[in-house]
C-alpha positions in Angstrom: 55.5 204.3 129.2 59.0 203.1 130.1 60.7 199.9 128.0 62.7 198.7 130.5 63.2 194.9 130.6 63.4 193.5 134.4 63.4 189.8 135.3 62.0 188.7 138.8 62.9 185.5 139.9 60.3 183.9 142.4 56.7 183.3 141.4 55.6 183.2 144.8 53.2 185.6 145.9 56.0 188.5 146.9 57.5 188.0 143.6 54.1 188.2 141.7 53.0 191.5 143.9 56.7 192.7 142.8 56.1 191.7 138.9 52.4 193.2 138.9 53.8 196.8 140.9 56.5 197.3 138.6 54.3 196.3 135.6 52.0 198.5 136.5 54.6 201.4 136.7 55.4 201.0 132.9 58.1 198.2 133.2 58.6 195.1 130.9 58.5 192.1 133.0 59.5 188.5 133.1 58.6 185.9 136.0 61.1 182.8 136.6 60.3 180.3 138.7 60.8 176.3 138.3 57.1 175.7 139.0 53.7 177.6 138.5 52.3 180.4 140.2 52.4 180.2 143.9 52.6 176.7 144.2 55.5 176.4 146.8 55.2 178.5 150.3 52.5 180.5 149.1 50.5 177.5 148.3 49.3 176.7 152.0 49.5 179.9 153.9 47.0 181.0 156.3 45.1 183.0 153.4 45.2 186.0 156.0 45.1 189.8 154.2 45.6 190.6 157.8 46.0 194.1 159.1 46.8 193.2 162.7 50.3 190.7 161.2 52.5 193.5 162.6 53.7 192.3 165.9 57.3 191.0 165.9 58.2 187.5 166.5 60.8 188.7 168.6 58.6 190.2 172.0 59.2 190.6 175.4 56.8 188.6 176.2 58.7 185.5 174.9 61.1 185.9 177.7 58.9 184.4 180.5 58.5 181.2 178.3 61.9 180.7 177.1 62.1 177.7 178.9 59.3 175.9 177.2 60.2 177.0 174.1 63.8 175.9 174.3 62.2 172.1 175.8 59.4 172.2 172.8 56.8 171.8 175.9 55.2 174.6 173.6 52.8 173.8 170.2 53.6 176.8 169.1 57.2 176.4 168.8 59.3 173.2 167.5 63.3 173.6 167.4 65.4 170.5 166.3 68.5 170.0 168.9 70.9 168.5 166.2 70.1 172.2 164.5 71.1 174.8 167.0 74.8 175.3 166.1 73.5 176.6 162.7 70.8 178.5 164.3 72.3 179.8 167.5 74.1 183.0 165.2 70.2 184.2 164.1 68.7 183.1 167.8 71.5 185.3 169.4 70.2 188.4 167.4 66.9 186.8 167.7 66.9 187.1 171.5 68.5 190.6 171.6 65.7 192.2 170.1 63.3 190.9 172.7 62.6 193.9 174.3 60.0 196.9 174.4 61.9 199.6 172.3 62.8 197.1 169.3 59.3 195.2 169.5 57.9 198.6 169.4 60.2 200.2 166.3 59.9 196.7 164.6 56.2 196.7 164.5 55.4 200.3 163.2 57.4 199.5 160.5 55.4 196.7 159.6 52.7 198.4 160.3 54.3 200.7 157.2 54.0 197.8 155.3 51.1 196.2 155.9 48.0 198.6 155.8 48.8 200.1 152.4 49.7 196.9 151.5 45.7 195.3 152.5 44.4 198.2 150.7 46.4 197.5 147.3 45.6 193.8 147.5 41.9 195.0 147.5 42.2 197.5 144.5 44.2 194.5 142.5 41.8 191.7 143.5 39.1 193.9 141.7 40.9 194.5 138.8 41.8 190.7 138.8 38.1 190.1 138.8 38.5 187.5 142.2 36.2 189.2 144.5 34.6 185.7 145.1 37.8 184.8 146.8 37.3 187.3 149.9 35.8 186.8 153.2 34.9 189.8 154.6 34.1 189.1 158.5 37.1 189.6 160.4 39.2 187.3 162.3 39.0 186.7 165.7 42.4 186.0 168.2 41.3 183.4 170.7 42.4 183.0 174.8 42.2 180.2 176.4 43.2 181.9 179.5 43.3 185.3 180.7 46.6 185.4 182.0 47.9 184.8 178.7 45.6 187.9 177.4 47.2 190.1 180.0 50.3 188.9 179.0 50.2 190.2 175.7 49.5 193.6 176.7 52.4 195.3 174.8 50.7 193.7 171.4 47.5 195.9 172.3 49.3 198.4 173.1 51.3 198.8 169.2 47.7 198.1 168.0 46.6 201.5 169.7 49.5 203.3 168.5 49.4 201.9 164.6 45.9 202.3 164.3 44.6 198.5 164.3 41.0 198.3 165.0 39.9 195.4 167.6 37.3 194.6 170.2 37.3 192.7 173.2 35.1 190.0 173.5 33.9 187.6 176.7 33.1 183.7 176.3 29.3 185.1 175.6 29.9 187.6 172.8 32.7 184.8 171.0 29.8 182.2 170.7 27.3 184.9 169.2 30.0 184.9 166.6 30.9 181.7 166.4 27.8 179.5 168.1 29.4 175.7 166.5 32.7 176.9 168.6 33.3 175.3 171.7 33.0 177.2 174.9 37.4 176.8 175.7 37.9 180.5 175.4 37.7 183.3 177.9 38.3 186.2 175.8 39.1 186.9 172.7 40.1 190.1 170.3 37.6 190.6 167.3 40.3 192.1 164.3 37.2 193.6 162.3 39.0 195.2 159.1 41.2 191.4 158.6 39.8 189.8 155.7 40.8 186.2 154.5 40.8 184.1 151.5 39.0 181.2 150.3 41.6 179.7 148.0 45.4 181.6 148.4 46.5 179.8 145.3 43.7 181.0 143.5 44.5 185.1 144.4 48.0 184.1 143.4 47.0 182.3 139.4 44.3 185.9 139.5 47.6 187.6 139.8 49.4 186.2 137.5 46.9 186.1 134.7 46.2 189.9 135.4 50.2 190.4 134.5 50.1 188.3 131.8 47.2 189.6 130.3 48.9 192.9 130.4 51.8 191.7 128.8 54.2 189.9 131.5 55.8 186.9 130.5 56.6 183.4 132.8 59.3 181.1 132.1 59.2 178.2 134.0 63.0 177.4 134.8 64.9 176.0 137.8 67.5 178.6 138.2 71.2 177.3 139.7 72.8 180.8 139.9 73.5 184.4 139.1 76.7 185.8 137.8 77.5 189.6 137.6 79.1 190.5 134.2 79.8 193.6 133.7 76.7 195.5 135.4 74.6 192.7 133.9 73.2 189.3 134.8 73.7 186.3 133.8 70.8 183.8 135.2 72.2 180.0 135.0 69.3 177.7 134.5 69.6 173.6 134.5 69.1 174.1 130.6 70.3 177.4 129.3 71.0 180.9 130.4 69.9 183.8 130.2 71.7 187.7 130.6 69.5 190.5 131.7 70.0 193.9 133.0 68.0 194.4 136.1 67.3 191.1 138.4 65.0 191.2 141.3 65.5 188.2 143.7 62.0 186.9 145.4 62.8 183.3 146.6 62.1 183.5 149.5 64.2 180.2 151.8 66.1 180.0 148.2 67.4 183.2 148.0 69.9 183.0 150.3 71.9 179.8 148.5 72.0 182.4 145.3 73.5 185.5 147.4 76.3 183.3 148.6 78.8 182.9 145.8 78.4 187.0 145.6 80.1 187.3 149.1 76.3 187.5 150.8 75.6 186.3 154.6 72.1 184.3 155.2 70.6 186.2 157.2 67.2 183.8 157.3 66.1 181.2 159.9 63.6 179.2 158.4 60.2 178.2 160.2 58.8 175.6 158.7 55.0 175.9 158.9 52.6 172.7 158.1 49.0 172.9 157.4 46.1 170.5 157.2 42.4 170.4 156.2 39.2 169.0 158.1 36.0 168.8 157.0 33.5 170.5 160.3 30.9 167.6 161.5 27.3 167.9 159.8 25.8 171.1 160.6 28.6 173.2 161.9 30.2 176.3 160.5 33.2 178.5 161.0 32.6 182.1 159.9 35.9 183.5 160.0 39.8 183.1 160.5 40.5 182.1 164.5 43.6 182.1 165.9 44.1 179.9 168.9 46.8 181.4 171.2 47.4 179.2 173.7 46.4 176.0 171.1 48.8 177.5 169.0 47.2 176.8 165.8 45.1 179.2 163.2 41.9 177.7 161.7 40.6 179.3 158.1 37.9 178.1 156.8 38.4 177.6 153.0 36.6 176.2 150.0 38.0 172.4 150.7 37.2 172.9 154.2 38.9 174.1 157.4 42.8 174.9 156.9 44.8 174.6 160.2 47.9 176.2 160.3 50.7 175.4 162.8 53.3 177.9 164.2 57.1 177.7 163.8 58.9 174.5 163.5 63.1 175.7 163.1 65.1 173.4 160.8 67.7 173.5 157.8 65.4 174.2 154.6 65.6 170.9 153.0 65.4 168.3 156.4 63.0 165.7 155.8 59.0 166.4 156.8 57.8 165.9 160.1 54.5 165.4 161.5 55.1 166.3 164.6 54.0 170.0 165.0 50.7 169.5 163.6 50.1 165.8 165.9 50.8 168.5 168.6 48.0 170.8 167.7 45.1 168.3 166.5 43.8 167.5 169.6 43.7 171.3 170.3 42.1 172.0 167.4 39.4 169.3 168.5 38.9 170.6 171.9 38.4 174.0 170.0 35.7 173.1 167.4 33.5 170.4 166.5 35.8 169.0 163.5 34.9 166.1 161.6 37.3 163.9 158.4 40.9 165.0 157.9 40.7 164.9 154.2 44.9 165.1 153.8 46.4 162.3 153.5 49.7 163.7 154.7 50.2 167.2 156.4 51.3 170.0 153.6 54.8 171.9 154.3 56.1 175.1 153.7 59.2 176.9 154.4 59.0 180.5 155.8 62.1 182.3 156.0 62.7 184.7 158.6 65.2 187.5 160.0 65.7 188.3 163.2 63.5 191.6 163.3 60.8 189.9 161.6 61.1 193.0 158.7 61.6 191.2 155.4 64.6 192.7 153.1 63.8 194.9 150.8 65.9 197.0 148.5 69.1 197.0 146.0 71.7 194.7 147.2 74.3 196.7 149.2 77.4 195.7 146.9 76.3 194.9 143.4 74.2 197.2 141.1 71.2 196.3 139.3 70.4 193.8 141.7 67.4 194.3 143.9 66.0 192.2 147.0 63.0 191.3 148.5 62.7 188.1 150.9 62.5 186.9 154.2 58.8 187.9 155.0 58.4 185.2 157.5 54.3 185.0 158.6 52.9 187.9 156.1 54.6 187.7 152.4 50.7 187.3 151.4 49.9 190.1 153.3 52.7 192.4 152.1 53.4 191.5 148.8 52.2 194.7 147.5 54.2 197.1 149.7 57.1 195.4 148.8 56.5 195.6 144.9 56.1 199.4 145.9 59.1 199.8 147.3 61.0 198.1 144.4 59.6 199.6 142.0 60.3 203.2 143.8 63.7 201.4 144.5 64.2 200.5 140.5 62.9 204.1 139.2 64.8 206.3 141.9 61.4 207.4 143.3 61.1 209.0 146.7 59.6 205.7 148.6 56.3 206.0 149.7 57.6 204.9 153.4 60.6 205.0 155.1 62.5 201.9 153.3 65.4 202.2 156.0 63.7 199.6 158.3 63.9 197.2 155.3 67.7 197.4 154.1 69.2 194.8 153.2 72.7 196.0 154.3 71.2 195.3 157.9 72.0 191.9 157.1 74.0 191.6 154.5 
């Protein structure tokens, strides 16, 4: 078994998968982060292990509602006026990659990432001894209308070719799944092999004690900055430093404010993404995970109840919460099901940061050594956390990676 000592800052679910991968491989591992185990962004995600989260943000099929995008007519898209100077740089690529070849390249290789990445997460979750945590019934992706199916074709379509398993369903087949739903959808795609969570935060603490009860160690720190001394590291915390050899950066919307002073673009937009909690009226259920297209909200149901998730709300990272994404969606979510109590007293927030290709970066730092990356996973850091441990750790070792890591570079960005 290899010695070598390797710190990974970010205790977010990507930098857990990271820590567990490359503990696994024989490594000696330290987590950082200034609070517990996935208690930031990871905290309120969608709690999707989601097989079918390979379709780029950036489609062609965007194009035809640009304009209601742009004039936040849309509940699936927020964008703050004051904001677009900043962002205009990342929309510009953004926009560019709006078309069949790139949506096409961009999605196999998430694809690359994703199914291996499902089929770790279930080998770990049994060796973490949080089976209870799974819900093993699919997901279903909701139309309101079937003009907005048909225009999605192109996401079937990459389906078929990376080997995503789905079924259409009418209005009659969706209420044999979900009878307490009401009857607002046309047709809908049953995703069979997606499986979901009952508690994210819980799958990220049944990480964590996994590593540390193989040996990792946490230190909870806020970390300021990195300096490169020599081929080594010095990690700046508000109290103390540290130096260390090997430094793998997992901080997601934080990362970027650490690459700077080393001569780094930021090559992240970030989407905030807010999520609430109902309780469903007496008698009613929700089976499984149902994404509402054109309601532009997700709906999980959970242990405290049923999460619903917003889409993409484009601000600085640290702007001051706003309601107004998920006010947009509630009465959506009530035409959609019979929901009782919102048991939140204010909506949660979360800050998911994105690149333009939708491919999060993954691999050694293009101008320092010792220095490895892995952020920006935008919707599916849950989803392919383990992937991207792999491809560190093959990364850190000088293995031959286990799938083409090109589409992944950081020195696309950077």
């Amino acid at each position: 078994m290899r010695r070598d000592k390797i710190t990974v800052l970010g205790a977010g679910i990507v930098g857990i998968c990271c820590a567990l991968e490359l503990q696994q491989k024989g490594y000696q591992v330290t987590l950082v982060d200034r609070r517990g185990f996935g208690e930031e962004t990871s905290y309120g995600n969608a709690g999707l292990l989601s097989i079918s989260s390979i379709t780029p943000l950036a489609s062609p099929a965007l194009l035809s509602r640009l304009f209601r995008l742009a004039t936040n007519q849309d509940s699936s898209f927020l964008i703050h006026y004051s904001h677009l100077p900043w962002l205009l740089p990342w929309l510009t690529k953004f926009l560019m990659r709006c078309n069949r070849k790139d949506y096409m390249s961009d999605g196999l290789a998430m694809s690359q990432l994703t199914l291996p990445s499902v089929e770790k997460h279930l080998s770990w979750i049994k060796q973490a001894k949080a089976e209870h945590l799974l819900n093993c019934v699919g997901a279903l992706k909701l139309y309101r209308n079937s003009k907005t199916y048909d225009h999605n074709m192109l996401e079937r379509e990459l389906y078929d070719q990376c080997g995503v398993k789905c079924t259409l369903i009418n209005r009659a087949e969706c209420s044999d799944l979900e009878p307490d739903l009401h009857t607002v959808f046309e047709k809908g795609l049953l995703i069979e092999e997606t499986q979901s969570l009952r508690d994210p935060l819980a799958l990220s603490q049944s990480y964590a004690a996994l590593f540390l009860s193989l040996g990792g160690q946490f230190k909870q720190a806020n970390v300021k900055q990195i300096v490169n001394r020599f081929d080594q590291w010095e990690v700046i915390y508000d109290e103390g430093k540290d130096t260390v050899e090997n430094l793998v950066l997992c901080m997601g919307a934080w990362t970027p404010a650490l690459l700077k002073p080393l001569g780094y673009r930021n090559p992240l937009a970030i989407e905030r993404g807010y999520h609430t909690v109902f309780q469903a009226q007496s008698g009613k259920r929700l089976n499984r995970p149902i994404f509402d297209v054109d309601g532009g909200f997700v709906m999980i149901p959970m242990e405290d109840g049923l999460r619903v998730t917003t889409g993409s709300n484009m601000v600085y990272r640290d702007t001051l919460e706003t309601p107004t994404q998920i006010n947009k969606v509630i009465p959506k979510v009530k035409e959609a099901f019979p929901v009782g109590q919102m048991t939140l007293d204010k909506p949660w927030m979360g800050r998911r940061p994105s690149t333009p290709d939708s491919l999060p970066i993954i691999g050694l730092a293009p101008r320092h050594k010792n220095l490895w990356l892995a952020f920006g996973h935008s919707h599916v850091g849950l989803t392919t956390g383990p992937m991207t441990g792999q491809l560190i750790a093959e990364s850190l070792s000088s293995h031959p990676h286990s799938i083409p890591a090109e589409p992944y570079a950081p020195v696309r960005y950077l």
